[in-house]
C-alpha positions in Angstrom: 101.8 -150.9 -59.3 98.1 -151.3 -58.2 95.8 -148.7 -58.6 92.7 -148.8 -56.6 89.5 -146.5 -56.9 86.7 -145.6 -54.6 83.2 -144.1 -55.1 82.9 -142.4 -51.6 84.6 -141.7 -48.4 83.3 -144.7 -46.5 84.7 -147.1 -48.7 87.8 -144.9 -49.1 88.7 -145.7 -45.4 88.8 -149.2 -46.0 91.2 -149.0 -49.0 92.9 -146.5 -46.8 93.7 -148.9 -44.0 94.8 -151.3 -46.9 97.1 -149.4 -48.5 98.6 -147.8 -45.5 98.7 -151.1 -43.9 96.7 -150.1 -40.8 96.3 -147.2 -38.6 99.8 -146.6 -36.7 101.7 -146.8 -39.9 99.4 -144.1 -41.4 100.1 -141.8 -38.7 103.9 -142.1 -38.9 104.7 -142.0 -42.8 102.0 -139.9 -44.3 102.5 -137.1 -45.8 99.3 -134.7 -46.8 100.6 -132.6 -49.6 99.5 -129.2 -49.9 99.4 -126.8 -53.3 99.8 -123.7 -50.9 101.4 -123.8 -47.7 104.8 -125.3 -48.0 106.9 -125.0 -51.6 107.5 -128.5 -53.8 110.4 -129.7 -52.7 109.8 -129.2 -49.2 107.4 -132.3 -49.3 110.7 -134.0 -51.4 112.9 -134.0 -48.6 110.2 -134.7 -46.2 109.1 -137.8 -48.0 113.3 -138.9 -48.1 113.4 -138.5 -44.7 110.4 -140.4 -44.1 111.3 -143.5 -46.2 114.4 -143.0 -44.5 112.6 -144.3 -41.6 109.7 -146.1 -42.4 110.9 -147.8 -45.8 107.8 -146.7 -47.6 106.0 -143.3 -47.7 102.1 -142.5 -48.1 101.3 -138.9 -50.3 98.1 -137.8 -50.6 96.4 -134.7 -51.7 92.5 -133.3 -52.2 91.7 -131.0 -55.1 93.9 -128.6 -56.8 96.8 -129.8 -54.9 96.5 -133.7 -56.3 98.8 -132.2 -59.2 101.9 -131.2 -56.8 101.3 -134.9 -55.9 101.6 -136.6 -58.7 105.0 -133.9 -59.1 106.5 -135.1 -55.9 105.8 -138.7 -56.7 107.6 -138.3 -60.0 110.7 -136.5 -58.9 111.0 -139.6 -56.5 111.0 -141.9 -59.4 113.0 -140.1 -61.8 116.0 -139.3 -59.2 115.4 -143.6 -58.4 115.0 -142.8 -54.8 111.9 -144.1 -54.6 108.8 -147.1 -56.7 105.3 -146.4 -56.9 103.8 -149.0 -55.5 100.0 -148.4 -55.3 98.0 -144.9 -56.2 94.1 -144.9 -55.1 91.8 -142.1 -55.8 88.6 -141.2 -54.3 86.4 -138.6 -53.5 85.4 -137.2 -50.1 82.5 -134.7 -48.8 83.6 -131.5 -47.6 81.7 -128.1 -45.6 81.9 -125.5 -48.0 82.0 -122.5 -45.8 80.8 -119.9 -48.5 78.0 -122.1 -49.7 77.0 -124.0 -46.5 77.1 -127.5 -47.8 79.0 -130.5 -48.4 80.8 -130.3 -51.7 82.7 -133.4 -53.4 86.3 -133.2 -53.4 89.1 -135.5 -55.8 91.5 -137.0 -53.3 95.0 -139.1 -54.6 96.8 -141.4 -52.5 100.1 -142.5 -53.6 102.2 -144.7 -51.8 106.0 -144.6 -52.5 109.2 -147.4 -51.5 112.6 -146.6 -51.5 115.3 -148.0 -53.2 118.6 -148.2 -52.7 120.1 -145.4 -54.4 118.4 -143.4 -51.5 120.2 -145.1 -48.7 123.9 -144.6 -51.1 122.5 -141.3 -51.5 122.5 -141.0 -47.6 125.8 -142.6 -47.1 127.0 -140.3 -49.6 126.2 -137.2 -48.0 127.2 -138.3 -44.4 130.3 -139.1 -46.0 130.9 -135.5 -47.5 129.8 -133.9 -44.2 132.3 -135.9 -42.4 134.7 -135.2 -44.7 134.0 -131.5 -44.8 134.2 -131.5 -40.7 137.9 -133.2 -40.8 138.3 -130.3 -43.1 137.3 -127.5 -41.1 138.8 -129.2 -38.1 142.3 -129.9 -40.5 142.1 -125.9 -41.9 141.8 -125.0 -38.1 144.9 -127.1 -37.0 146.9 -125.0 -39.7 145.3 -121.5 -38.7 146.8 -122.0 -35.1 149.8 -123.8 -36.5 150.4 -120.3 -38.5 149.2 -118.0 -35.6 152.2 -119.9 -33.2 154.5 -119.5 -36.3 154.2 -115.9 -36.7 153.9 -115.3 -32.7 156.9 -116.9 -32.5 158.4 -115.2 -35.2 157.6 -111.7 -33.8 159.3 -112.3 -30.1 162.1 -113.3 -32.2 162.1 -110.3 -33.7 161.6 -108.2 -30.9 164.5 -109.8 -29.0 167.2 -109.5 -31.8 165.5 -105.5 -31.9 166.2 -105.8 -28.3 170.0 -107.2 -28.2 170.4 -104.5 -31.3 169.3 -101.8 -28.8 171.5 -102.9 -26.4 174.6 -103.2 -28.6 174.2 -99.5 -29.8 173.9 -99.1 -25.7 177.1 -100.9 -25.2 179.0 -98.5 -28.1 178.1 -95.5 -26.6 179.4 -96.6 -23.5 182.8 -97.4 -25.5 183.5 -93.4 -25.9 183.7 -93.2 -22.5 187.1 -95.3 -21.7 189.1 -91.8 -22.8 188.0 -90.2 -20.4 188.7 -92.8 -17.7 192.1 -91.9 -19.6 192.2 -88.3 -19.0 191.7 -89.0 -15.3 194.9 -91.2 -15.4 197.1 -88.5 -17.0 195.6 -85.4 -14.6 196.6 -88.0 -11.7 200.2 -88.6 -13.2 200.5 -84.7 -14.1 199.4 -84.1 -10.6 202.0 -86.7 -9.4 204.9 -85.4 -11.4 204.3 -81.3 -10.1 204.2 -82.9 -6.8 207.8 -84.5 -7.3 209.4 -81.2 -8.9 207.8 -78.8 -6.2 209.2 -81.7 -3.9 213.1 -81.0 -5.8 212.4 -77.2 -5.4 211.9 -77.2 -2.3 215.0 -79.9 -1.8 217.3 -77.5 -3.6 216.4 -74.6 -2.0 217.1 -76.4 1.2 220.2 -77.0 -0.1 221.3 -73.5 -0.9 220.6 -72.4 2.3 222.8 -74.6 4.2 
């Protein structure tokens, strides 16, 4: 790790450049930490991303917010996602707007490598998301798997309700063969008078000749 210091802003550009390693890469993969506007470890997953992409990561802060920093830096290390490679502080003129002047301000810049516990890190968690995805997708599957179970469950259902109906249809129509019955005997009871008014009025035929 190299640590670099510089008296004033002029020469803190040039140290800038250095550690940055010119001005494109300083545009893509710094990061200016502030103490107020975004919580800690907003700037931790923005610097992952970052190194993600760029390999190495550039955090700097002014003032009161050099000690989030130094925080951020030191999460990186601990967690081994990241190396400290080179810190340079300076400090730099600034408008104060209550006082109407330039006033000195502390500035930190630290810049960070990954290693590769970030990129297993990565893996790891596109892993688990694909994972959790054939999951979701697997848990679906069953939920319509069930849903075509118990559909197909309930017409069955229905349909032996159904032929149930039906057979308590077809036993009430059952009572009705007596009287299908009764018709039979009126017709032979009407057959059988005919025949004896028949050999009444034979008989009486008979008698009178």
């Amino acid at each position: 790790m190299e640590v670099v210091a510089v008296a004033d802003a002029g020469a803190g550009a040039i140290a800038k450049a250095k550690l940055g390693g010119g001005p494109e890469r300083q545009r893509t993969n710094k990061i200016q930490v502030s103490s107020t506007k975004r919580p800690l470890y907003f700037y931790v997953n923005l610097a992952k991303r970052c190194m993600q992409q760029h390999e190495e990561v550039e955090l700097s802060a002014l003032g009161m917010a050099i000690t989030t920093v130094v925080t951020i830096a030191e999460i990186l290390k601990n967690n081994g996602l990241a190396t400290q490679k080179k810190i340079m502080t300076s400090t730099v003129g600034m408008k104060d707007e209550s006082k109407g002047r330039l006033v000195q301000k502390a500035k930190i810049e630290i810049l960070m490598a990954k290693t590769g516990s970030l990129d297993n890190m990565l893996t790891a968690k596109t892993i688990t998301s694909e994972a959790a995805t054939d999951g979701k997708e697997t848990l679906l599957a069953k939920t319509e798997s069930l849903d075509n179970n118990l559909t197909a469950k309930t017409i069955t259902s229905e349909a032996a309700a159904d032929a149930k109906e039906e057979g308590a249809d077809g036993k009430e129509i059952l009572p009705a063969k007596p009287g299908s019955l009764d018709d039979k005997l009126t017709a032979k009871t009407i057959t059988l008078e005919a025949d004896a008014d028949a050999k009444e009025e034979a008989a009486a035929d008979d008698k009178e000749e």
